[in-house]
C-alpha positions in Angstrom: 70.1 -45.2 -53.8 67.9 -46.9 -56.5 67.8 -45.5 -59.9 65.7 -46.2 -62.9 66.3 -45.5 -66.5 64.2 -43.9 -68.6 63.2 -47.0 -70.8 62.4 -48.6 -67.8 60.2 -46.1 -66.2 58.4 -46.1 -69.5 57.7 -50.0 -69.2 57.1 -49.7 -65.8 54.3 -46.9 -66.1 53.0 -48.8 -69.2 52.0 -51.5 -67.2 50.9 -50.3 -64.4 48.3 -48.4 -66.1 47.0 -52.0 -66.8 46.5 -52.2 -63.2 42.8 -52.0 -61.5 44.3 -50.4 -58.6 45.7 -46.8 -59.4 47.5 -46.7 -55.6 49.6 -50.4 -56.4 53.6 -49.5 -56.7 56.7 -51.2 -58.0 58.0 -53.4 -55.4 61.4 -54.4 -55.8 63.0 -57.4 -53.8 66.3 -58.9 -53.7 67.7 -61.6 -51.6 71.7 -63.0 -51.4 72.2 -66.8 -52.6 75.3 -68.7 -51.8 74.4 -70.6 -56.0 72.9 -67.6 -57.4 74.3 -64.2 -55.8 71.6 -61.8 -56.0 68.1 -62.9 -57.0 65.6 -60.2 -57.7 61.5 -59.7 -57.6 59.3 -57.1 -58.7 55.9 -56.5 -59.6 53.0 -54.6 -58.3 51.7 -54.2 -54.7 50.7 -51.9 -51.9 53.2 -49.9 -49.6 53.8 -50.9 -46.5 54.3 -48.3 -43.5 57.9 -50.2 -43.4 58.4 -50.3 -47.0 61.5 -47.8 -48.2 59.5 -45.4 -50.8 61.1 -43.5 -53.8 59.3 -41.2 -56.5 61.9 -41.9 -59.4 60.5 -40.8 -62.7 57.0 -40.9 -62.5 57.4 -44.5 -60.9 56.6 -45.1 -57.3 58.7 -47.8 -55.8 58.6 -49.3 -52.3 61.5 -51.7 -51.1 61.5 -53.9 -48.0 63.8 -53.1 -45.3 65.6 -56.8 -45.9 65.9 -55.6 -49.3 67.3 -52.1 -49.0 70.8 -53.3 -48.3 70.8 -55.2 -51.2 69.4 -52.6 -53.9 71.4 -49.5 -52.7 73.3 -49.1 -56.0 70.9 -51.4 -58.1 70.1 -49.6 -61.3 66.7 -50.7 -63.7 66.9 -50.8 -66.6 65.0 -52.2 -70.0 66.9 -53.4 -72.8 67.5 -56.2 -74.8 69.4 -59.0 -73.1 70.6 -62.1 -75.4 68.4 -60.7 -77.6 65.6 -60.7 -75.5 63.3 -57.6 -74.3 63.9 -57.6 -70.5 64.1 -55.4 -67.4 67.6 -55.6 -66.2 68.8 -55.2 -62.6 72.2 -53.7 -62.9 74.4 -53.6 -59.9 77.8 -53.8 -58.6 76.9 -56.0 -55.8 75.9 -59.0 -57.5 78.5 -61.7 -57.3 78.9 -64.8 -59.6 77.3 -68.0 -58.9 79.2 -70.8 -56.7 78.1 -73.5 -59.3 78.8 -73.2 -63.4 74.9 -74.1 -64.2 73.7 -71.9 -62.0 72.0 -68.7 -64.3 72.1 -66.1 -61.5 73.4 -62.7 -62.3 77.3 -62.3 -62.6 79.4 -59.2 -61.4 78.0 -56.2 -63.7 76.3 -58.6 -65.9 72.7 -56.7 -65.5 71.5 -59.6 -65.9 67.6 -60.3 -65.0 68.8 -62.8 -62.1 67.2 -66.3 -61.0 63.7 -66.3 -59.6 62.8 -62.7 -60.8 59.3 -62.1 -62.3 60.9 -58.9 -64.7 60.1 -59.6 -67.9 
């Protein structure tokens, strides 16, 4: 089960009252990398009938079926990162990257994660 932290669900309901379109939700994606481990995507879109849908403090939140396997323990959170304001995808499957540049996430870093529009 996904879970959101507070100071995330407060970014995340800050924003989306930016949005046009009051019905948009959080979309959360996540894909396995052999250089990266888990890489992450989120922003605003409509539900799909085969979207996974949670009501997690205030936030609705749809995840792809691909995705599901990949987020069941995932929490969000929004904190500072490397001194750095950030959404952060904690979550004990992430695995360290295969190469030493690579800046994926890292075993319980909560790290943002390569390719992820979070911040």
């Amino acid at each position: 089960m996904i879970s959101i932290t507070e100071a995330a669900a407060g970014m995340i309901l800050k924003s989306k009252a930016q949005q046009p379109d009051p019905d948009l939700c959080l979309r959360i994606s996540a894909r396995m990398t052999p250089q990266y481990g888990l890489v992450y995507n989120m922003g605003f879109d409509q539900p799909q009938p085969e979207d996974q849908q949670y009501q997690l403090l205030g936030v609705d939140l749809v995840v792809d079926r691909n995705s599901l396997l990949y987020v069941d323990q995932l929490v969000l959170d929004f904190g500072a990162l490397e001194g750095e304001e950030q959404f952060l995808f904690e979550n004990p499957l992430d695995q360290a990257p295969q190469t030493k540049d690579a800046c994926g996430t890292t075993p319980g870093s909560g790290s943002c994660g390569t390719g992820c529009s979070c911040g």
